[in-house]
NUMIKE-10061 format. One record per atom (N, C-alpha, C): residue in one letter; atom name; x, y, z; residue number from 1; chain. Coordinates in steps of 0.1 Angstrom, whole numbers. Example, Ala and Ser with C-alpha at 12.3 -4.5 7.8 and 13.67 -1.06 7.14 Angstrom:
<atoms>
- r | a | east | north | up | k | c
- A | N | 132 | -57 | 78 | 1 | A
- A | CA | 123 | -45 | 78 | 1 | A
- A | C | 132 | -33 | 78 | 1 | A
- S | N | 128 | -22 | 71 | 2 | A
- S | CA | 137 | -11 | 71 | 2 | A
- S | C | 129 | 0 | 79 | 2 | A
</atoms>
This chain:
<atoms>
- r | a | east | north | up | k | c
- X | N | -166 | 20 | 118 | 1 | A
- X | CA | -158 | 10 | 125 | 1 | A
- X | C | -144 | 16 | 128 | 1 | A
- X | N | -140 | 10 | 139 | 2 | A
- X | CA | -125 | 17 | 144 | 2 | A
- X | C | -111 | 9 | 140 | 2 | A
- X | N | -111 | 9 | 131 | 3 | A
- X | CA | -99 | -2 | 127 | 3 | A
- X | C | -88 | -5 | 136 | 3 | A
- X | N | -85 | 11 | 142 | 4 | A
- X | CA | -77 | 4 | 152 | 4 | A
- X | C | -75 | -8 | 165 | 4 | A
- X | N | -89 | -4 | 164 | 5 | A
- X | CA | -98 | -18 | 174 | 5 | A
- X | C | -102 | -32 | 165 | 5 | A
- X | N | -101 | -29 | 152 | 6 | A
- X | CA | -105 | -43 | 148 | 6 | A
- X | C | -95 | -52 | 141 | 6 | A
- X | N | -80 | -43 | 131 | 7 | A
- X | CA | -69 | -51 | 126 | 7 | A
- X | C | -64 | -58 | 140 | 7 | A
- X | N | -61 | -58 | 147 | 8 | A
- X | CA | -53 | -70 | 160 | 8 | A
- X | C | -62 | -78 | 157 | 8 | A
- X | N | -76 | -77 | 153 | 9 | A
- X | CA | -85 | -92 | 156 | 9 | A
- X | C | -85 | -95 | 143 | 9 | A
- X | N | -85 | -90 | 136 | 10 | A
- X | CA | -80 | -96 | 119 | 10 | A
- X | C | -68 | -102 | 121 | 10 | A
- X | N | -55 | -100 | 128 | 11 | A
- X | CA | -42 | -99 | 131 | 11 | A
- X | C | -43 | -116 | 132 | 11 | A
- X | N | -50 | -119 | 143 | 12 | A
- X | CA | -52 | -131 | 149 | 12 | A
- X | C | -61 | -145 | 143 | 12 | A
- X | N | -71 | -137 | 136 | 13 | A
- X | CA | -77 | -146 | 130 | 13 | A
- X | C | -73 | -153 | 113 | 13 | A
- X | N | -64 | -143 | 110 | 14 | A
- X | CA | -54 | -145 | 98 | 14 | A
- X | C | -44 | -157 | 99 | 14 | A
- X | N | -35 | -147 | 109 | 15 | A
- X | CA | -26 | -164 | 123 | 15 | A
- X | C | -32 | -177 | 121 | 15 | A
- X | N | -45 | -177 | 129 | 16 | A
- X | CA | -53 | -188 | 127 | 16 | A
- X | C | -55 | -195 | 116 | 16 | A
- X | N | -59 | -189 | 102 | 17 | A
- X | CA | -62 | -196 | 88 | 17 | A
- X | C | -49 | -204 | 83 | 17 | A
- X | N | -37 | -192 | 85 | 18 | A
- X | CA | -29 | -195 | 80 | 18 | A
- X | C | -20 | -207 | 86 | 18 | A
- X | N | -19 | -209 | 98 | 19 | A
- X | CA | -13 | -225 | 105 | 19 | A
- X | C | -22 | -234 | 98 | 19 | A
- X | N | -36 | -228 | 96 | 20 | A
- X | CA | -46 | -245 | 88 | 20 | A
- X | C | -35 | -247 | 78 | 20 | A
- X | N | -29 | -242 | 67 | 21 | A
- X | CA | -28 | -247 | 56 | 21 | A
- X | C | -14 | -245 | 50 | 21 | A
- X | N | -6 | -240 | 60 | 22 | A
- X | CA | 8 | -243 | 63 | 22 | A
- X | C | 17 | -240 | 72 | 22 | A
- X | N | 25 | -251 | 72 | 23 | A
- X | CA | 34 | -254 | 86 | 23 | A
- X | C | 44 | -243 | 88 | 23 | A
- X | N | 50 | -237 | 77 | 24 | A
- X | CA | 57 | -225 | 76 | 24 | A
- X | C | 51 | -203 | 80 | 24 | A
- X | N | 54 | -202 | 87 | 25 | A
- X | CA | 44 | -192 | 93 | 25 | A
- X | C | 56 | -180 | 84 | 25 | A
- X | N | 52 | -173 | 77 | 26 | A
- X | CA | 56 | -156 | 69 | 26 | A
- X | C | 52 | -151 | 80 | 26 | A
- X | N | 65 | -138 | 83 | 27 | A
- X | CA | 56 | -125 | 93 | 27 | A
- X | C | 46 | -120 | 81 | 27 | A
- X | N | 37 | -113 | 89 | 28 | A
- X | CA | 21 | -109 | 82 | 28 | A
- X | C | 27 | -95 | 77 | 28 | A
- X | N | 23 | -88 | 67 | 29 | A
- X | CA | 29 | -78 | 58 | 29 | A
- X | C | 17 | -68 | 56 | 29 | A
- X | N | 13 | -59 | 64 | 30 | A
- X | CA | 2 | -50 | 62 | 30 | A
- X | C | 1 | -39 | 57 | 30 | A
- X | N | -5 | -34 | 44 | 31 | A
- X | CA | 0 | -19 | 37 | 31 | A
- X | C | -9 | -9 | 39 | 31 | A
- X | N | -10 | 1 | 46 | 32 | A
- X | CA | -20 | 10 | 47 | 32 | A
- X | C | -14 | 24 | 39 | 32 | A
- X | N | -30 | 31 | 39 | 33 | A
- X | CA | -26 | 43 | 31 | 33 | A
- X | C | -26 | 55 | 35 | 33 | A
- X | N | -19 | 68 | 33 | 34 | A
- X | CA | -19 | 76 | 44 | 34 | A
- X | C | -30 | 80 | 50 | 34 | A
- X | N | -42 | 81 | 47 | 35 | A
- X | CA | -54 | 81 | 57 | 35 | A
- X | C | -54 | 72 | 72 | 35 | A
- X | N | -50 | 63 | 71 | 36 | A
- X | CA | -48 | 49 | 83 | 36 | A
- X | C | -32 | 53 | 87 | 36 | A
- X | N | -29 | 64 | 95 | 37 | A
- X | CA | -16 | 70 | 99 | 37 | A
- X | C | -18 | 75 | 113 | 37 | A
- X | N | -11 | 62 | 120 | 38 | A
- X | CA | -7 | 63 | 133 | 38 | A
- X | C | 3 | 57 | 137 | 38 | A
- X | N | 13 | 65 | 146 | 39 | A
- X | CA | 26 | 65 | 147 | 39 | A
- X | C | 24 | 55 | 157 | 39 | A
- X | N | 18 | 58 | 166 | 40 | A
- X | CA | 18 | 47 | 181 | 40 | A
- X | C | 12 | 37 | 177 | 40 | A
- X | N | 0 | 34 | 168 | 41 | A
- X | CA | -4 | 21 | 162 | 41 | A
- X | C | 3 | 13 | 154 | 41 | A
- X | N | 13 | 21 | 149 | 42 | A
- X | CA | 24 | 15 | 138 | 42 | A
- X | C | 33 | 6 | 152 | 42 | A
- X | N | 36 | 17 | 159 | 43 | A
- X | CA | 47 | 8 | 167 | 43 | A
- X | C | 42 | -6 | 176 | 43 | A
- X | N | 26 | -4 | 180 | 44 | A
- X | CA | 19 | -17 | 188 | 44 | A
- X | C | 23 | -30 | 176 | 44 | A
- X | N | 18 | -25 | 162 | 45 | A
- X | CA | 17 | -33 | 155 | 45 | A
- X | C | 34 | -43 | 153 | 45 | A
- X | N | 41 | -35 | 153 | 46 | A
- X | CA | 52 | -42 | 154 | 46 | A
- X | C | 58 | -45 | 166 | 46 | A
- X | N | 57 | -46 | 177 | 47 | A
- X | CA | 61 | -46 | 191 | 47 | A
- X | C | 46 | -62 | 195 | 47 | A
- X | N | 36 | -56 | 199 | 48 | A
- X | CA | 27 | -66 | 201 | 48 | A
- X | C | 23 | -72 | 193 | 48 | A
- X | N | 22 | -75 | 182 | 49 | A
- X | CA | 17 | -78 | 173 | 49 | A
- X | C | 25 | -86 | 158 | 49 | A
- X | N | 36 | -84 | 163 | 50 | A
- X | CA | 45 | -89 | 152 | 50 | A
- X | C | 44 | -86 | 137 | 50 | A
- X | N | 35 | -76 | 133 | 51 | A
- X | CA | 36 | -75 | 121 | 51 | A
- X | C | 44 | -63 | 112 | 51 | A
- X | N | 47 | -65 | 100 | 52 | A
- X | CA | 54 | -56 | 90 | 52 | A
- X | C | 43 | -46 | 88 | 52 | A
- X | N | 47 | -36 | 88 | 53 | A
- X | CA | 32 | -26 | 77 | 53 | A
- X | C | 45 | -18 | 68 | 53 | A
- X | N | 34 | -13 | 60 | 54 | A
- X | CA | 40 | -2 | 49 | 54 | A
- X | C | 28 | 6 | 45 | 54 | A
- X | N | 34 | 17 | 48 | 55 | A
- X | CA | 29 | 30 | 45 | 55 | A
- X | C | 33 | 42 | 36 | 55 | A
- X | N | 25 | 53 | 29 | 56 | A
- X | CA | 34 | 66 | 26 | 56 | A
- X | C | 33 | 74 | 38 | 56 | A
- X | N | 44 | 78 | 38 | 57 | A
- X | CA | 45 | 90 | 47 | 57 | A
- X | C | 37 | 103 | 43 | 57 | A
- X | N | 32 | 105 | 54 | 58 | A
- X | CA | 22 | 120 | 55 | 58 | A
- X | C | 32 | 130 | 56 | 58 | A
- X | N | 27 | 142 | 50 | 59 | A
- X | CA | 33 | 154 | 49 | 59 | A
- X | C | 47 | 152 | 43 | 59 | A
- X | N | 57 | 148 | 37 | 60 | A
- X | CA | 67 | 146 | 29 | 60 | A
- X | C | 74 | 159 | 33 | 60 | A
- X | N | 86 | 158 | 33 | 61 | A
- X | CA | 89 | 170 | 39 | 61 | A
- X | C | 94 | 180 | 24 | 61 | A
- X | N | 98 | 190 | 20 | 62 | A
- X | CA | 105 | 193 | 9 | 62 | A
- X | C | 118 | 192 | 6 | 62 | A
- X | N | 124 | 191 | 15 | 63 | A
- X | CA | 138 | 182 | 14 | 63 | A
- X | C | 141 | 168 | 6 | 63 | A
- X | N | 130 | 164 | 7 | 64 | A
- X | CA | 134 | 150 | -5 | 64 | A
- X | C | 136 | 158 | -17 | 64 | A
- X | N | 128 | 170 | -22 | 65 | A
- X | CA | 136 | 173 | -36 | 65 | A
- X | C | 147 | 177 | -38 | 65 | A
- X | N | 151 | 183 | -23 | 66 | A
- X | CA | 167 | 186 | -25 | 66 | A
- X | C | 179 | 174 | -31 | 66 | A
- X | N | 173 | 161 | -27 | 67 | A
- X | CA | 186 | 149 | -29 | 67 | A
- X | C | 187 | 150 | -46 | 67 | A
- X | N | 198 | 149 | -49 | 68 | A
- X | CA | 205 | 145 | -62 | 68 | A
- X | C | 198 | 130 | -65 | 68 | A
- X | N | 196 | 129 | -81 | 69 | A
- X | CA | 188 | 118 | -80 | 69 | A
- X | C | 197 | 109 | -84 | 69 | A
- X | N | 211 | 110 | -85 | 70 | A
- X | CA | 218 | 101 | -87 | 70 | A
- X | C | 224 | 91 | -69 | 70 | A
- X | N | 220 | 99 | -62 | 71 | A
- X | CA | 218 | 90 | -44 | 71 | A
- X | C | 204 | 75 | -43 | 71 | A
- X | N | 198 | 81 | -54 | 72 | A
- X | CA | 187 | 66 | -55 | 72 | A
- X | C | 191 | 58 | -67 | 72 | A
- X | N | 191 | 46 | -59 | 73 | A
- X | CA | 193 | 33 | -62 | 73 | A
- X | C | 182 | 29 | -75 | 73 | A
- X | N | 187 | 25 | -87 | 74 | A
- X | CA | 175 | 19 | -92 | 74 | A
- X | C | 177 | 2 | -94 | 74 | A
- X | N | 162 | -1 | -91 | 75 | A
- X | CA | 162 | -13 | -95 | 75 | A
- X | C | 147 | -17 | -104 | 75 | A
- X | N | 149 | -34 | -106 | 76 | A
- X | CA | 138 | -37 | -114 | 76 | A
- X | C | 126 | -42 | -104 | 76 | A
- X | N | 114 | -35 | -109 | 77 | A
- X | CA | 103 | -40 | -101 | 77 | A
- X | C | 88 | -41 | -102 | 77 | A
- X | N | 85 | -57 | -101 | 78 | A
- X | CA | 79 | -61 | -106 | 78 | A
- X | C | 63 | -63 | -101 | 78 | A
- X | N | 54 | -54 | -111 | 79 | A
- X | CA | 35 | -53 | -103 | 79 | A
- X | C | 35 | -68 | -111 | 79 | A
- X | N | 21 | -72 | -107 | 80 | A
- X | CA | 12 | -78 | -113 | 80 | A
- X | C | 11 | -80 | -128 | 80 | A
- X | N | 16 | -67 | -136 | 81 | A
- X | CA | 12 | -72 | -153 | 81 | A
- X | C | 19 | -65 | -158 | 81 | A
- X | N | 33 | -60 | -150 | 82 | A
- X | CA | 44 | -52 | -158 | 82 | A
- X | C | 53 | -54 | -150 | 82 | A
- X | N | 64 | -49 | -156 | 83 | A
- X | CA | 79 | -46 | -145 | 83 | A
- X | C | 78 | -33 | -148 | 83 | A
- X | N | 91 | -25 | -142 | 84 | A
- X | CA | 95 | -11 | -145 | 84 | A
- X | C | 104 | -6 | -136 | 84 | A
- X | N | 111 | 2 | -137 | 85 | A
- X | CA | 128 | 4 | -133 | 85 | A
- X | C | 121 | 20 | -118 | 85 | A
- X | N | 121 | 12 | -109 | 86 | A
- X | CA | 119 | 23 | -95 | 86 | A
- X | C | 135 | 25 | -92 | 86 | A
- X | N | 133 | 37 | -90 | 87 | A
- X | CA | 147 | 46 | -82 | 87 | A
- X | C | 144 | 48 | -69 | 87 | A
- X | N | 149 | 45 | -57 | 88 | A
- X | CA | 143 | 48 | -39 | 88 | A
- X | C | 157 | 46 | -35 | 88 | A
- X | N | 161 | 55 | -23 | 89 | A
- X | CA | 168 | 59 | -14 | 89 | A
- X | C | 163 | 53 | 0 | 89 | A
- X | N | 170 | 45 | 1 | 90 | A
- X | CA | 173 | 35 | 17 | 90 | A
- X | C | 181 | 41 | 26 | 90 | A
- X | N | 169 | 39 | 43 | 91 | A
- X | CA | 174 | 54 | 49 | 91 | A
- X | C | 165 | 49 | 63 | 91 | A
- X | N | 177 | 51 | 72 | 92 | A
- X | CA | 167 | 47 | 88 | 92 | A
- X | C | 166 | 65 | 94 | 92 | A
- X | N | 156 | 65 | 99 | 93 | A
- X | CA | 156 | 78 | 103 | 93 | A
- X | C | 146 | 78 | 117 | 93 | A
- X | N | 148 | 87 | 125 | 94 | A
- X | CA | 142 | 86 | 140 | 94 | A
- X | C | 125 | 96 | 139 | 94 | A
- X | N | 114 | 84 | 139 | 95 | A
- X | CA | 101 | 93 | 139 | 95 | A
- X | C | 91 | 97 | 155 | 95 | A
- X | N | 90 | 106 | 158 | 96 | A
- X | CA | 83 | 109 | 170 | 96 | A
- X | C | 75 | 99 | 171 | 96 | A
- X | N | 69 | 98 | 185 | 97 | A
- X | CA | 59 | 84 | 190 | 97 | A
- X | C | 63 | 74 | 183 | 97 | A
- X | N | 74 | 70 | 175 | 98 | A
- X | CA | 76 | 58 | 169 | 98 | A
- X | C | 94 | 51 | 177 | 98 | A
- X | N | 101 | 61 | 166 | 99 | A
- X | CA | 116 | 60 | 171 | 99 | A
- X | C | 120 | 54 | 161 | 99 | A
- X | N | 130 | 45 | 158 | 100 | A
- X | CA | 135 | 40 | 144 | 100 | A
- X | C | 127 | 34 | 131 | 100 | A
- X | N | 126 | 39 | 124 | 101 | A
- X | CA | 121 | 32 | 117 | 101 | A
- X | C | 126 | 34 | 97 | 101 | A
- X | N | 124 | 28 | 89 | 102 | A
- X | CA | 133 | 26 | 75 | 102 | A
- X | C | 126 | 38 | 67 | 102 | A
- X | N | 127 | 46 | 60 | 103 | A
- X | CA | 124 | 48 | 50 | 103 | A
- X | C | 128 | 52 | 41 | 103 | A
- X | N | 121 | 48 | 29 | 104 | A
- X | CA | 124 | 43 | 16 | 104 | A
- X | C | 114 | 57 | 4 | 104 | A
- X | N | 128 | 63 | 2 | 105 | A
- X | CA | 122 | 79 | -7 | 105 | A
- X | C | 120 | 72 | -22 | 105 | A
- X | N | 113 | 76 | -32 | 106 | A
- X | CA | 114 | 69 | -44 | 106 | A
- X | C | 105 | 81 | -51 | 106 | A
- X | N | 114 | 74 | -62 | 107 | A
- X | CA | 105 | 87 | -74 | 107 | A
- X | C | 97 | 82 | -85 | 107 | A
- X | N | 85 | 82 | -87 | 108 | A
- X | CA | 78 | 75 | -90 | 108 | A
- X | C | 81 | 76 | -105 | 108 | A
- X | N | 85 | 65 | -116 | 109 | A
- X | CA | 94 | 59 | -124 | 109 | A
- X | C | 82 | 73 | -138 | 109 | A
- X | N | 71 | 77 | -141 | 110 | A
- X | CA | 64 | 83 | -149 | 110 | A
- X | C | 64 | 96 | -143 | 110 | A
- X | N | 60 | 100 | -133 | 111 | A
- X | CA | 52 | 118 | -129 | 111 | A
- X | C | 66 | 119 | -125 | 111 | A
- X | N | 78 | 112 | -115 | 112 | A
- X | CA | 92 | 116 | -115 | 112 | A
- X | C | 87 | 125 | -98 | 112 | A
- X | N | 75 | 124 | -98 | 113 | A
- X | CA | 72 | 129 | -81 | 113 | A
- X | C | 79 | 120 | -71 | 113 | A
- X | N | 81 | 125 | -62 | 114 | A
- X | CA | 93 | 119 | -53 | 114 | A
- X | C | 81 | 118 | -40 | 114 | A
- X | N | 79 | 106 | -39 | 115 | A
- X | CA | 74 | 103 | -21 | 115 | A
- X | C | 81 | 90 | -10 | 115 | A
- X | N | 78 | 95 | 0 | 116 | A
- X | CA | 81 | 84 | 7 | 116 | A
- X | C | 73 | 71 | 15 | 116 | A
- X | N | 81 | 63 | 18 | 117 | A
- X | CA | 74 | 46 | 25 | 117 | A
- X | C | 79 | 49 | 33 | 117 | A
- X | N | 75 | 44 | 46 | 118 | A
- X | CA | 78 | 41 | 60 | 118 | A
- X | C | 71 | 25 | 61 | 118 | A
- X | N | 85 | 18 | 66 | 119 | A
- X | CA | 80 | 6 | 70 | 119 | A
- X | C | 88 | 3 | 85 | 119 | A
- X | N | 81 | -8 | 88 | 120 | A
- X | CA | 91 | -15 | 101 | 120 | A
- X | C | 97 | -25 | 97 | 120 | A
- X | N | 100 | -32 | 84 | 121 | A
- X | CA | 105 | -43 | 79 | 121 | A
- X | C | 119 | -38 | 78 | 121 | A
- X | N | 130 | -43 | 85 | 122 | A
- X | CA | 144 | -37 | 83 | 122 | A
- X | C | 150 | -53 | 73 | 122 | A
- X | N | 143 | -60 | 76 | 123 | A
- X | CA | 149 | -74 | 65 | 123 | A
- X | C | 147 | -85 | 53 | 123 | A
- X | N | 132 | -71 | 47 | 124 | A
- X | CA | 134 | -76 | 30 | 124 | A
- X | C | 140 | -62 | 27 | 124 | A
- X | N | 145 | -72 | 11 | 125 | A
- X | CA | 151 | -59 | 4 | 125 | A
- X | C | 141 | -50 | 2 | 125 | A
- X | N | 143 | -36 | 0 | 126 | A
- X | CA | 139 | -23 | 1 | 126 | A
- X | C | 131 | -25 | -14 | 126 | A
- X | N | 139 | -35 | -28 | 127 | A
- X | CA | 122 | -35 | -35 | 127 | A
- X | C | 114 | -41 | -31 | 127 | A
- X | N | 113 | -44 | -20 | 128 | A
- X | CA | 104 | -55 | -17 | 128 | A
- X | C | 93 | -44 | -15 | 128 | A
- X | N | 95 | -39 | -8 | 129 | A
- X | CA | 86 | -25 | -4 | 129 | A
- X | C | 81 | -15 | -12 | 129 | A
- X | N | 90 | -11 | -25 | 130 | A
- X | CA | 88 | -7 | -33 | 130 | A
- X | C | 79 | -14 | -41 | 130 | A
- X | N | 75 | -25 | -44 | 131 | A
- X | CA | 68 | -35 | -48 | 131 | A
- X | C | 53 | -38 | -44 | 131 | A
- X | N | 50 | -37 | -30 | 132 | A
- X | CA | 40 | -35 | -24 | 132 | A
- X | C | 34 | -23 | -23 | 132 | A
- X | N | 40 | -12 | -21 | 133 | A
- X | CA | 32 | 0 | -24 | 133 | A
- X | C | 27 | 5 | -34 | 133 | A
- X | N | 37 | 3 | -49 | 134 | A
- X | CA | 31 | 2 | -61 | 134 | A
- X | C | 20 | -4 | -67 | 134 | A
- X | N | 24 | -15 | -58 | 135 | A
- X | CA | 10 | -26 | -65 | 135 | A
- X | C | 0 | -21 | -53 | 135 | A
- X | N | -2 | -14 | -48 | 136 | A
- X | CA | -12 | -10 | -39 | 136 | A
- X | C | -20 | 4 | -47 | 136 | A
- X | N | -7 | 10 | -55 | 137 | A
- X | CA | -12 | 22 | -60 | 137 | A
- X | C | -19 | 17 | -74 | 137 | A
- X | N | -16 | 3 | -78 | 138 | A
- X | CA | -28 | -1 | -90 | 138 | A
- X | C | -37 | -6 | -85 | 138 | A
- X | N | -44 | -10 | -72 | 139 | A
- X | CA | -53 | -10 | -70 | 139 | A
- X | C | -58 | -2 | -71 | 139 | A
- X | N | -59 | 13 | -63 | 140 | A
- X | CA | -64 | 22 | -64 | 140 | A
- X | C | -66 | 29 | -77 | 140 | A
- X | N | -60 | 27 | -84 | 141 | A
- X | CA | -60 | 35 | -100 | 141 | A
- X | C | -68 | 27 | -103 | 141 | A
- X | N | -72 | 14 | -104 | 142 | A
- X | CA | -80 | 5 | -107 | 142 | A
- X | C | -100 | 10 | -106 | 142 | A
- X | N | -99 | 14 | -90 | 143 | A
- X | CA | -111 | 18 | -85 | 143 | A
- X | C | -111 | 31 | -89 | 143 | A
- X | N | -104 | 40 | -90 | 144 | A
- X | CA | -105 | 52 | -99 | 144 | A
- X | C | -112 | 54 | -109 | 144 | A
- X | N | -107 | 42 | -117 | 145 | A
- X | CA | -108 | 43 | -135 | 145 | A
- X | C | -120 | 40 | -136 | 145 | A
- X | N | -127 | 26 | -125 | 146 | A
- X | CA | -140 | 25 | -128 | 146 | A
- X | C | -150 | 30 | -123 | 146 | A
- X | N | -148 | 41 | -114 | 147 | A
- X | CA | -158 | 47 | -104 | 147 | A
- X | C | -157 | 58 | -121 | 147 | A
- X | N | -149 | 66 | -128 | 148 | A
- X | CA | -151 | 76 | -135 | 148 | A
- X | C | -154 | 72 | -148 | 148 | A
- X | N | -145 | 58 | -150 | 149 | A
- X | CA | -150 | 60 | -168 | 149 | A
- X | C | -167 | 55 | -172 | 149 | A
- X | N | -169 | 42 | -159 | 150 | A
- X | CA | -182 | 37 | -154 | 150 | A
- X | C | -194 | 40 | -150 | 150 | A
- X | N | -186 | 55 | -142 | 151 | A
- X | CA | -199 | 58 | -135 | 151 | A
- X | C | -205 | 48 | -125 | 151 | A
- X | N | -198 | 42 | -116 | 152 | A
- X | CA | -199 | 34 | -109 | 152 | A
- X | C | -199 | 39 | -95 | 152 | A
- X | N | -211 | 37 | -86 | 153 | A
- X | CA | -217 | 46 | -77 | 153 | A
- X | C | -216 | 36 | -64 | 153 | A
- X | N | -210 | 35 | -52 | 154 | A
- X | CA | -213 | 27 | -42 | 154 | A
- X | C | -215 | 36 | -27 | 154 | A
- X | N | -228 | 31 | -19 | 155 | A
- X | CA | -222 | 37 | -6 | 155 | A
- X | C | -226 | 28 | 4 | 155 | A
- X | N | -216 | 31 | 14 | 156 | A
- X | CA | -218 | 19 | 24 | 156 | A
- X | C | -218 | 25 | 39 | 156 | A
- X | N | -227 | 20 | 44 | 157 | A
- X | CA | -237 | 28 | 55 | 157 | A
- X | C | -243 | 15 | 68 | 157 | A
- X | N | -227 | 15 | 77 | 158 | A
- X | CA | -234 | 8 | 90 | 158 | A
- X | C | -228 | -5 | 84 | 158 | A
- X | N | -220 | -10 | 76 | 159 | A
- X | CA | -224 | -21 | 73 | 159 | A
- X | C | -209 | -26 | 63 | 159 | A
- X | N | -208 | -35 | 64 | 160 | A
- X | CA | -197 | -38 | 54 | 160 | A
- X | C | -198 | -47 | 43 | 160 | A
- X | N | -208 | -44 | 36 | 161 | A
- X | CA | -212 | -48 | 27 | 161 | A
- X | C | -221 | -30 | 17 | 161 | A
- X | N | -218 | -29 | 3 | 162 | A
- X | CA | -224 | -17 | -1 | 162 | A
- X | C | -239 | -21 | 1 | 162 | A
- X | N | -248 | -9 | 5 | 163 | A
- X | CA | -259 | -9 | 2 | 163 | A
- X | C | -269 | -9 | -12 | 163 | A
- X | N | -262 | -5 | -19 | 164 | A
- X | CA | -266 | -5 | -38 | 164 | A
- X | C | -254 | 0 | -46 | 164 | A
- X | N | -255 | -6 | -56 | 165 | A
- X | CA | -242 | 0 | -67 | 165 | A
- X | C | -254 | -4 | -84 | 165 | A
- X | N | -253 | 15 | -83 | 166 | A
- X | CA | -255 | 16 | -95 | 166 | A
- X | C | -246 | 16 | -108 | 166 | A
- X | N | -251 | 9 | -116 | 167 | A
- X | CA | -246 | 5 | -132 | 167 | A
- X | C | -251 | 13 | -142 | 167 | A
- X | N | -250 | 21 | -150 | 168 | A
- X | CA | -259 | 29 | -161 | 168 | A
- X | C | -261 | 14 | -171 | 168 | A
- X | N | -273 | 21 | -175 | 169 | A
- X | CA | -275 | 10 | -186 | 169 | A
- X | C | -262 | 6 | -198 | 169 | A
- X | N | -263 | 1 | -206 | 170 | A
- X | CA | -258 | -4 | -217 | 170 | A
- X | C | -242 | -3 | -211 | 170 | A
- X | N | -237 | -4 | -200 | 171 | A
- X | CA | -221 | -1 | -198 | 171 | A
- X | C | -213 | -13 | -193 | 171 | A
- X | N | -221 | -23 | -191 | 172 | A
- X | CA | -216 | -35 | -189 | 172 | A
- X | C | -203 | -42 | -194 | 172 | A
- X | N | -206 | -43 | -213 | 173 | A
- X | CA | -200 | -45 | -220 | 173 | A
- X | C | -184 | -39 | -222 | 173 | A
- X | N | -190 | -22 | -224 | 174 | A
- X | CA | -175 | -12 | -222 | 174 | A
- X | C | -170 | -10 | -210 | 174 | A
- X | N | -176 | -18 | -198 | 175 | A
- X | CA | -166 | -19 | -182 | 175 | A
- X | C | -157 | -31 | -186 | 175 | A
- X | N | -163 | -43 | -195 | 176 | A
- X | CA | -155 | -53 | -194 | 176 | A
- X | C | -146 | -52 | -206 | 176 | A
- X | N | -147 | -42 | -217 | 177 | A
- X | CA | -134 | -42 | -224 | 177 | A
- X | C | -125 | -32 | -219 | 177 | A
- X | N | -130 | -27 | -210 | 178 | A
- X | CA | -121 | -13 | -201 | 178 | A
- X | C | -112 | -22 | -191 | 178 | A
- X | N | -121 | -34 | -184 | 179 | A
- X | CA | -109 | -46 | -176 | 179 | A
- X | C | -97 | -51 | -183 | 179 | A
- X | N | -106 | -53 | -199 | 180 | A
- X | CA | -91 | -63 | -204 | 180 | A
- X | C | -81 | -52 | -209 | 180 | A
- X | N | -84 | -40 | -210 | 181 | A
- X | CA | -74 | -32 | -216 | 181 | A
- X | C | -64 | -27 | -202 | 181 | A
- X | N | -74 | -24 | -189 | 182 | A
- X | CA | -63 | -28 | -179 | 182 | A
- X | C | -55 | -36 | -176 | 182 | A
- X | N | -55 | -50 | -179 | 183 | A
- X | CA | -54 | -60 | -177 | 183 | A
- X | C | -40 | -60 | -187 | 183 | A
- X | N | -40 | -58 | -199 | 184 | A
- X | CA | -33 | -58 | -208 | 184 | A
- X | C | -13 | -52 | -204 | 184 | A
</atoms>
């Protein structure tokens, strides 16, 4: 599937649900991951389309390790089942096939690796952003943990639905005390 041809029609049909069931319309807030990286689709999306995205920036330049880390801002910010103190540097900078756009350097509060966000949102605060990306990166550490410690096998072929997902036997049990200890 070409996503690029199919988020505008997700775009719309979202629009749609969301007038059913309130009168107050949020701009729509879309996070992709650097695999889904396009500069001219980023700009449609916010130009035609009115929506926020947030992304990491591809290829990071080595200059972010140059900055002093006393130039990032910390603040408090809050996932799903923790807080924790993110440090990020707020910063408009000019991107080819795009042109202005915010980005937000941050150093990831444990490994201390420094990457960056690119968003088109210039008016939530900068945790806000911080916020969404992180909690995007526990998703992923989520499907990580249980594709390795599970042995949890899926493939999807033609179809958007998996075709089979195997379980080893007797692992049922230790996937769901592996949930609550995430969860924790």
């Amino acid at each position: 599937m070409d996503l690029i041809r199919i988020i505008p029609e997700l775009i719309g049909k979202t629009r749609q649900i969301i007038k059913e069931y309130t009168p107050k319309i949020e701009p729509l807030k879309i996070c992709f991951e650097k695999g889904g990286w396009s500069a001219p689709f980023f700009k449609d999306l916010g130009t035609k389309y009115r929506v926020f995205f947030y992304t990491w920036r591809k290829n990071v330049s080595l200059g972010i390790n140059e900055i002093p880390e006393e130039k990032f801002k910390a603040s408090l910010v809050k996932l799903k089942y923790k807080k924790m103190i993110a440090k990020y540097l707020d910063e408009t900078i000019f991107l080819k096939d795009y042109g202005k756009i915010r980005c937000l350097s941050i150093i990831h509060p444990k490994s201390k690796k420094r990457s960056q966000i690119f968003t088109n949102d210039f008016s939530s605060q900068a945790k806000e952003a911080v916020q969404i990306m992180f909690g995007r990166w526990g998703q992923e550490n989520f499907f990580k943990i249980m594709k390795e410690r599970y042995h949890l096998v899926t493939w999807q072929r033609h179809s958007q639905y998996p075709k089979s997902i195997q379980v080893p036997k007797n692992s049922i049990a230790t996937m769901f005390q592996g949930l609550r200890c995430l969860c924790n």
